[in-house]
C-alpha positions as CSV (number, residue, x, y, z in Angstrom):
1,X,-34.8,-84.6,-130.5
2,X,-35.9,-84.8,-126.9
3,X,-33.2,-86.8,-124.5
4,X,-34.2,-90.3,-123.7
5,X,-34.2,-91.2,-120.2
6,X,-32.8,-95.0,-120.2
7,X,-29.7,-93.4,-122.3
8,X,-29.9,-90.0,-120.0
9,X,-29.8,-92.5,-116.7
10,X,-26.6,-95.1,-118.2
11,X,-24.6,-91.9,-119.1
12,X,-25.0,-90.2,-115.6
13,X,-23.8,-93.5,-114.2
14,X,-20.4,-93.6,-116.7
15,X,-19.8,-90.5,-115.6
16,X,-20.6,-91.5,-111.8
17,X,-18.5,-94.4,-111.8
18,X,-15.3,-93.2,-114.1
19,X,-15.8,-90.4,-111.2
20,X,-15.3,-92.5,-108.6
21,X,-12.5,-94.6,-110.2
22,X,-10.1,-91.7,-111.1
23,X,-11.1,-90.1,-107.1
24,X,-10.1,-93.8,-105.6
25,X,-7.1,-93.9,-107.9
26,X,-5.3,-90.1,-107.7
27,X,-7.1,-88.5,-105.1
28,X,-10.6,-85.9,-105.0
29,X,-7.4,-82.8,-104.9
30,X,-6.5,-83.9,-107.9
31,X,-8.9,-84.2,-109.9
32,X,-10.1,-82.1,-112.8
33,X,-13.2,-82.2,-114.7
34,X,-11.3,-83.0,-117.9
35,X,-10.1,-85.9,-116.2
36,X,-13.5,-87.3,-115.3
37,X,-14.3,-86.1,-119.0
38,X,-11.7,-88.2,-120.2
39,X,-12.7,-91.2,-118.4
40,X,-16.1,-90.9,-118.8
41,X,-15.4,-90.5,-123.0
42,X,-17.3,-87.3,-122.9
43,X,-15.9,-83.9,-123.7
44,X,-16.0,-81.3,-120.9
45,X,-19.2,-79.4,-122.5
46,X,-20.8,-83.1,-122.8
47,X,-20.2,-83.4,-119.0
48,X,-21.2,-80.4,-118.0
49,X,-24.7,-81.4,-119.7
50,X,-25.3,-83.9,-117.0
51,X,-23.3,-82.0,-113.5
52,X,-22.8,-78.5,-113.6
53,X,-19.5,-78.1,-111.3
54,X,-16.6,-80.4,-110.3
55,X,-18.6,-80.2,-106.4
56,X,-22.2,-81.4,-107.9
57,X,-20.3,-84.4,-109.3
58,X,-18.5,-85.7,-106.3
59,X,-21.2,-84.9,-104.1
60,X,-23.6,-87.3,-106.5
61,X,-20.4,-89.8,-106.8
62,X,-19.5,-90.2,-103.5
63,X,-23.3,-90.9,-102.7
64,X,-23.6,-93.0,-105.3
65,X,-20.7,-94.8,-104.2
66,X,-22.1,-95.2,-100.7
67,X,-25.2,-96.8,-101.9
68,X,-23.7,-99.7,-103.4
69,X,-21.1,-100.6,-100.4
70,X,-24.5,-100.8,-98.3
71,X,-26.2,-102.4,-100.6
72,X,-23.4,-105.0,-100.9
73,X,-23.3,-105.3,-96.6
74,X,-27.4,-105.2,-96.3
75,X,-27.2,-108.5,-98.4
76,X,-24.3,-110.2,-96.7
77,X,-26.4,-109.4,-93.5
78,X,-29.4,-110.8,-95.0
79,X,-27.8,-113.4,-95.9
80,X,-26.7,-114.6,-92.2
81,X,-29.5,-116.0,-89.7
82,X,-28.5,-115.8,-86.5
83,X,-28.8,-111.9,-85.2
84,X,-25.2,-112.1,-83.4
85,X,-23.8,-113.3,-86.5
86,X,-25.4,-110.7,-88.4
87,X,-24.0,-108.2,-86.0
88,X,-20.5,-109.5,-85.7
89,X,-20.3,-110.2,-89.6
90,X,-21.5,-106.9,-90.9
91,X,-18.4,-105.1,-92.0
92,X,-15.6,-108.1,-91.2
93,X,-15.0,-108.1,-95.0
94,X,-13.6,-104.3,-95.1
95,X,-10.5,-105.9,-93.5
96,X,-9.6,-107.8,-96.2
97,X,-7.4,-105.6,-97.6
98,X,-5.7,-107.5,-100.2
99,X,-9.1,-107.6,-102.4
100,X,-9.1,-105.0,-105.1
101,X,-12.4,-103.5,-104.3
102,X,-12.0,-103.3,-100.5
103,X,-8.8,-101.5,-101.6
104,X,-10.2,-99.2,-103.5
105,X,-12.9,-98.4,-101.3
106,X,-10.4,-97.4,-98.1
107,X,-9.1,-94.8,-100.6
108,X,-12.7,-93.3,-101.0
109,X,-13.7,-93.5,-97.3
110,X,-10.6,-91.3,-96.4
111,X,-10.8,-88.8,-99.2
112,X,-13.9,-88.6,-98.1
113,X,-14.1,-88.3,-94.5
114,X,-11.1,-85.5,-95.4
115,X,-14.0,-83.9,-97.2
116,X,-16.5,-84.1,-94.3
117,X,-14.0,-82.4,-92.2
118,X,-14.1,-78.5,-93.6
119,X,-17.2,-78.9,-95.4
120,X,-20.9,-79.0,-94.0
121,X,-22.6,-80.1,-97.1
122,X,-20.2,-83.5,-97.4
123,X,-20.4,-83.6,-93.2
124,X,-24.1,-84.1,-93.6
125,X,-23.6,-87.0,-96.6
126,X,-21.2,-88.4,-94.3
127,X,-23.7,-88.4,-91.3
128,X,-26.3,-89.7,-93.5
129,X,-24.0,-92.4,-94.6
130,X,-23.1,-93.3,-90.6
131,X,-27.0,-93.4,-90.1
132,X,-27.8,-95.6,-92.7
133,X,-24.9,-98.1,-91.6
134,X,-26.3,-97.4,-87.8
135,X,-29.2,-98.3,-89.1
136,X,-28.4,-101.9,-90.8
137,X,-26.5,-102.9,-87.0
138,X,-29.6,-102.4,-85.0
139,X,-31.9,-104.0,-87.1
140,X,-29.9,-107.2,-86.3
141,X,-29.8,-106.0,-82.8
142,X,-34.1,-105.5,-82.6
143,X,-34.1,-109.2,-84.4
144,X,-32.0,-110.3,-81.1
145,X,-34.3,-108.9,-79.0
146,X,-37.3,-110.3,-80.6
147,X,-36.0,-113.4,-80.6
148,X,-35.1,-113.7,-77.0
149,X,-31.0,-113.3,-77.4
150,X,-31.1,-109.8,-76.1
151,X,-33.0,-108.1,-73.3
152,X,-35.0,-104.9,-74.1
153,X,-32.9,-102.1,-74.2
154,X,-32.3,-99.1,-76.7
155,X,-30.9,-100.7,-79.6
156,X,-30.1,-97.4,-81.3
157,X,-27.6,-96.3,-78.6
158,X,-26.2,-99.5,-78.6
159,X,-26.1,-99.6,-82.6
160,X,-24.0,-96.4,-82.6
161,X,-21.6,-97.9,-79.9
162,X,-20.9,-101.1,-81.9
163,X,-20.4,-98.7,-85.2
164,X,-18.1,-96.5,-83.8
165,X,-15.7,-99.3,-81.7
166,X,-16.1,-100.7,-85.6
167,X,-14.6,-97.1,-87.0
168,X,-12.0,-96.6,-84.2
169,X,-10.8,-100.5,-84.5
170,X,-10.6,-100.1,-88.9
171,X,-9.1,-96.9,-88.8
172,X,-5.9,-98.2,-86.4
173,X,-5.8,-101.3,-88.9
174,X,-5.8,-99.3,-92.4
175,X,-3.5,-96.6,-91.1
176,X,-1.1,-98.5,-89.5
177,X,-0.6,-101.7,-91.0
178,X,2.4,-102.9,-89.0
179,X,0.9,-103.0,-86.0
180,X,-2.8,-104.0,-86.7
181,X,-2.9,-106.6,-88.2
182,X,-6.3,-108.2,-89.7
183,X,-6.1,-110.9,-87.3
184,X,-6.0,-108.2,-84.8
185,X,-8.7,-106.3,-86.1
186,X,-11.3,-108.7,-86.5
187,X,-10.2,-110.6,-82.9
188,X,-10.5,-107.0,-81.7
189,X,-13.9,-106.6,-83.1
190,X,-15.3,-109.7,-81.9
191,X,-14.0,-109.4,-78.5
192,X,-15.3,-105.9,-78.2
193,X,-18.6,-106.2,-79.1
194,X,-19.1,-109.3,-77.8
195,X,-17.9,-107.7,-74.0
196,X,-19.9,-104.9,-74.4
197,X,-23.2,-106.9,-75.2
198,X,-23.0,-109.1,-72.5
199,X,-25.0,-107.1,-70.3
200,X,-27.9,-107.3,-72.7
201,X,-27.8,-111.2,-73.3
202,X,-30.4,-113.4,-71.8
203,X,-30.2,-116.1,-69.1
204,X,-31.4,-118.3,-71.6
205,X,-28.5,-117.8,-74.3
């Protein structure tokens, strides 16, 4: 009997997410294929149907993974009107660190960014993944300048600039705690991006 590709489609996502879930929970260096077998209810020849090696897997589940954090982010943008609030909001629930998923996700973005260090394939998922978040932050900045609130100016450079004093501002506050504080972290945020697209604002803001 020929595979169907509704069933073929829910099981490659079981295995995607018990993937995921066992990577967040114990770490991608620890992981096994039998664990992901085990979590996924499959045996190890029934996964290897679907993803032929432990790096195929993660690869696909880290992408996979990726996708649904922007997803999430591109409709909480969406959802705000103004373009400086879309800019300023867009990430601000990442600090939240007490909520299980947000949690669980800083796990993933470090094992991950690990990953992207000594390996060129996960480097270019990583760069994909910067791009596409690049890309969400200066479509709120190319509705500001349609709209008057910014000056015309290249809202790519500046996109990247606002993304990375993002990175460098939520990597002080997941790593060290004690010291950076959420209330720091998103005062920190809003005062830095706010500064630093001054120069772009119109008279008429």
């Amino acid at each position: 009997m020929p595979p169907i590709p509704e069933l073929e489609a829910i099981r490659r996502n079981q295995i995607l997410t018990a993937a995921i879930k066992i990577i967040g929970t114990s770490g991608y260096a620890q992981v096994t294929m039998s664990d992901i077998a085990r979590e996924a209810g499959l045996s190890k020849g029934g996964l290897a149907h679907y993803f032929s090696s432990k790096e195929e897997l993660f690869k696909e589940a880290f992408k996979a993974y990726y996708d649904q954090i922007l997803q999430i982010f591109m409709e909480s943008m969406n959802a705000a009107v103004d373009p400086m609030e879309k800019i300023l909001g867009l990430g601000m629930p990442l600090f939240i660190r007490e909520t299980a998923d947000v949690s669980f996700a800083h796990k993933i973005v470090y094992d991950f960014m690990s990953l992207a260090a000594h390996h060129e394939d996960y480097r270019e998922l990583f760069s994909t993944w910067i791009n596409q978040w690049v890309a969400l932050k200066k479509t709120a900045i190319d509705e500001g300048i349609a709209s008057g609130m910014f000056i015309a100016h290249d809202s790519d450079m500046t996109a990247r600039t606002i993304s990375a004093i993002f990175h460098g501002i939520y990597m002080r506050w997941y790593l060290d705690p004690e010291h950076h504080t959420v209330k720091w972290a998103e005062e920190s945020f809003t005062e830095a991006i706010t500064s630093y697209l001054k120069p772009y604002r119109t008279m008429t803001v």
